[in-house]
N, C-alpha and C positions, 0 to 999 in steps of 0.2 A: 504493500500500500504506500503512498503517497506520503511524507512527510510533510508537505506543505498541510496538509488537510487538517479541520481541525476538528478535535474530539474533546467531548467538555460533559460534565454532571450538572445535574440540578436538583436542589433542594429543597423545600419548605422549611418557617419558624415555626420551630415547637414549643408546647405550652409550660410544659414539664421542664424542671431540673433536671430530670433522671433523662427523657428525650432530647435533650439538650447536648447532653453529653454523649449521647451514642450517636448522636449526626456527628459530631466531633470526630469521635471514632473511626466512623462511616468516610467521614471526610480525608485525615489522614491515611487512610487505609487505600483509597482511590486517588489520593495524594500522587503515591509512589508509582503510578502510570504515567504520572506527568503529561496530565489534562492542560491544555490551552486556556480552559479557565473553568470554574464553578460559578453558577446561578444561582440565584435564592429569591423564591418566589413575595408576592406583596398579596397579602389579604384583600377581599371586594370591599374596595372605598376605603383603601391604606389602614385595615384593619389589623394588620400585623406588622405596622412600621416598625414598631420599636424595635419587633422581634426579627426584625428582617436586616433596620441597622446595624444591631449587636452582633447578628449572625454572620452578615458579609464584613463587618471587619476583621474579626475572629477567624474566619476562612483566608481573607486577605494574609492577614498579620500573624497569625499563630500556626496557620496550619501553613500560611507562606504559598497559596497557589493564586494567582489573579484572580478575583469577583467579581461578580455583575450583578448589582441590588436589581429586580423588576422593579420599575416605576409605572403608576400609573394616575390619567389627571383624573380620575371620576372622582368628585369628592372632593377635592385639592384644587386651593387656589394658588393664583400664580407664584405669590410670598411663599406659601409655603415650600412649593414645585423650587422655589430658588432658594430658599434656606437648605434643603435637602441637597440640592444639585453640589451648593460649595459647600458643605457636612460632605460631602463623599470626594469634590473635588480636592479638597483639604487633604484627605485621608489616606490618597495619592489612587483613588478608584477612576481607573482608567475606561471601564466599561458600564454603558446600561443597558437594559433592556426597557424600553419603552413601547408603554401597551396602553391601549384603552383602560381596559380595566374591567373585573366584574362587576355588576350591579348589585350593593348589597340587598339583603336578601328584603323585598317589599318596594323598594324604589322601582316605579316606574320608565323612567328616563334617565339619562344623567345628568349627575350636577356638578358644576366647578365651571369654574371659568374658559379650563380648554374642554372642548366635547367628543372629538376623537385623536386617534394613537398621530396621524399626522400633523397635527396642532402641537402634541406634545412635543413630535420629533422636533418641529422647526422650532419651536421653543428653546429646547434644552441647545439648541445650535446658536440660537440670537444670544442665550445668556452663557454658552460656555467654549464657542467657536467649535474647535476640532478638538477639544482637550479629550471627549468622550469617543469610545468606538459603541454606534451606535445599533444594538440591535432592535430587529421589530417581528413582529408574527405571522406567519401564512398560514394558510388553512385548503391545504389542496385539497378540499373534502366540502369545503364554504364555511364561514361563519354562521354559527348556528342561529344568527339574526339579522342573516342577513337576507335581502329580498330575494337573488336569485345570484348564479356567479357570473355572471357580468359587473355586476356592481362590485361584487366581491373582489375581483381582478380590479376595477379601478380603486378599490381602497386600497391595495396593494400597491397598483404604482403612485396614490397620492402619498402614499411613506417612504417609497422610494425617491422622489423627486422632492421629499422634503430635507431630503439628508439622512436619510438611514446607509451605513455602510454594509451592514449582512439584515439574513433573516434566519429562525430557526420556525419549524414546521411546527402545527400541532401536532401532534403523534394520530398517527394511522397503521394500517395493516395492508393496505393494497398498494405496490409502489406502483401502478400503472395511474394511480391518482397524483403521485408526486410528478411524475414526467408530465403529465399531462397540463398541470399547474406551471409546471416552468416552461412548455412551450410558451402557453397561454400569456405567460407573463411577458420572455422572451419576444413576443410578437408586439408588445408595445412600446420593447425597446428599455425594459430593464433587465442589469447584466450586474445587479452585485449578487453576490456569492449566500444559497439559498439552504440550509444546512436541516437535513430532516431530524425533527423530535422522535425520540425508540424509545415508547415505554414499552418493557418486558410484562411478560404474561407470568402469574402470579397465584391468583385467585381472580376467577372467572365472573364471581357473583360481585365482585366490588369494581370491577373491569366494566361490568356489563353496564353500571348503574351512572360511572364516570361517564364512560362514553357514550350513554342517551345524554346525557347532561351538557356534552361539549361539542355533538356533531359529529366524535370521531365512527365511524361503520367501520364494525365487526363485521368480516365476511359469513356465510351463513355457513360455509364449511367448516370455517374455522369456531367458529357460535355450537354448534351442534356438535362437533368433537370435544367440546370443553363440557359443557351439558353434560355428555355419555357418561365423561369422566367421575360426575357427581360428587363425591368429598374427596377422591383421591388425589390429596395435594399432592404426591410426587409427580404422579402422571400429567397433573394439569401444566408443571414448572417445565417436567422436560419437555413436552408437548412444544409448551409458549416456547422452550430453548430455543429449538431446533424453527419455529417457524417463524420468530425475527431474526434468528441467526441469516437462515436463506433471503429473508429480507432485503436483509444489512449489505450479504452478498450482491446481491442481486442493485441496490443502489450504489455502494461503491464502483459496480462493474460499468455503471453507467453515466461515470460520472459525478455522481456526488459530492460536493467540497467536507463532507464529514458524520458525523454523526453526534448528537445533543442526546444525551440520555438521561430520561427523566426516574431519578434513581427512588422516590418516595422513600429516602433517606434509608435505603439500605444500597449494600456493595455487590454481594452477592449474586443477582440477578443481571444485574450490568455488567459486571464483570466474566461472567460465565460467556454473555455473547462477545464481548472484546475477546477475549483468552480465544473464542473457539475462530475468529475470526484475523486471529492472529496480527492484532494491530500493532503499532509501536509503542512503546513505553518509553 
């Protein structure tokens, strides 16, 4: 594989002391692959700021791998969106991910001063130049709110022409949906570097329940093998193994600038398809 490419973890803030420390763990442990950077997710409507601050400095600074807080404007006015930005540009946080954002849970619309993820980009660009490598989100599969994927594609290139440098994928399971997204995209004439999200397969009932929730489609072959499965957690892990493994193959083979694995703060499962995939450390 490709040394240019880049391969990176992502995380959640946890509530717990005790969970706290085992992303810690988690994160040292996946450390020593020597990831191009760690993510750390932002709660709907900066519900887990604090927890997401502490986390990426801690990641930064202790565990010594590059971070990228998720930033998001839903909720967040501009002051605060700039107190945060120099809190991280201070910090020496050279990366963000800048997103819409969830809606917490009962808001109808959103609120704050910017109202989507391209508002944000050019934002954090007026107030921070190029100091940020900027990432933002695609969704080869559509935003689960969004009217149809034409529109969807243009909200992609308005974050690409606002200054976003990369993207990272929502996580899916068909990579004919990835290609197909980056024609789609490629056809209007954007060329920065578009990095699919791999969440590993796990347990099927909490899989199943995420991804009605986010738009991502479970193949129905692959839905109905995990079902068969029924509580045998071994069978379900090696199952997931082996069918983002071929995946993974299957997008690097075609190009892919990397892979984003959404680790839900363990190693083991992410690790199992790098190792089998023989990436670089």
């Amino acid at each position: 594989m490709s040394q240019d490419r880049s391969f990176s973890f992502e995380f959640f803030p946890t509530k717990t002391e005790a969970g706290h420390e085992k992303l810690l763990n988690v994160a040292r442990q996946l450390a020593s692959y020597n990831p191009a950077f760690f993510s750390c997710t932002y709660g709907a409507g900066g519900s887990t700021r604090d927890g997401t601050i502490n986390t990426v400095m801690q990641l930064q600074n202790d565990v010594k791998v590059p971070s990228a807080p998720h930033l998001s404007c839903v909720g967040d006015s501009k002051a605060d969106l700039r107190a945060l930005l120099t809190q991280y540009k201070d910090a020496g946080i050279k990366r963000i991910v800048a997103l819409r954002g969830d809606l917490p849970s009962g808001m109808g619309v959103a609120s704050g001063e910017l109202r989507y993820a391209s508002d944000l980009v050019s934002f954090i660009r007026e107030e921070t130049g190029s100091h940020f490598h900027i990432e933002v989100a695609a969704y080869p599969e559509m935003h689960p709110q969004a009217r149809n994927f034409d529109d969807d594609v243009k909200n992609f290139v308005h974050k690409a022409q606002a200054g976003a440098d990369s993207a990272i994928t929502q996580y899916f399971f068909n990579a004919d949906s990835y290609f197909h997204f980056l024609e789609r995209v490629q056809k209007k004439g954007v060329t920065l570097p578009i990095v699919p999200g791999i969440m590993p397969i796990t347990n099927y009932s909490k899989l199943a329940r995420f991804s009605d929730a986010c738009g991502a489609e479970i193949p129905r072959w692959i839905r109905k093998q995990l079902e068969a499965y029924g509580d045998d957690v071994q069978s379900i892990q090696a199952f997931g193994e082996q069918v983002i493994t071929e995946m993974c193959e299957r997008l690097l083979d075609g190009g892919a600038p990397g892979l984003h694995f959404y680790t839900l703060n363990q190693a083991d499962p992410s690790l199992a398809i790098w190792n089998n995939l023989k990436l670089p450390r």
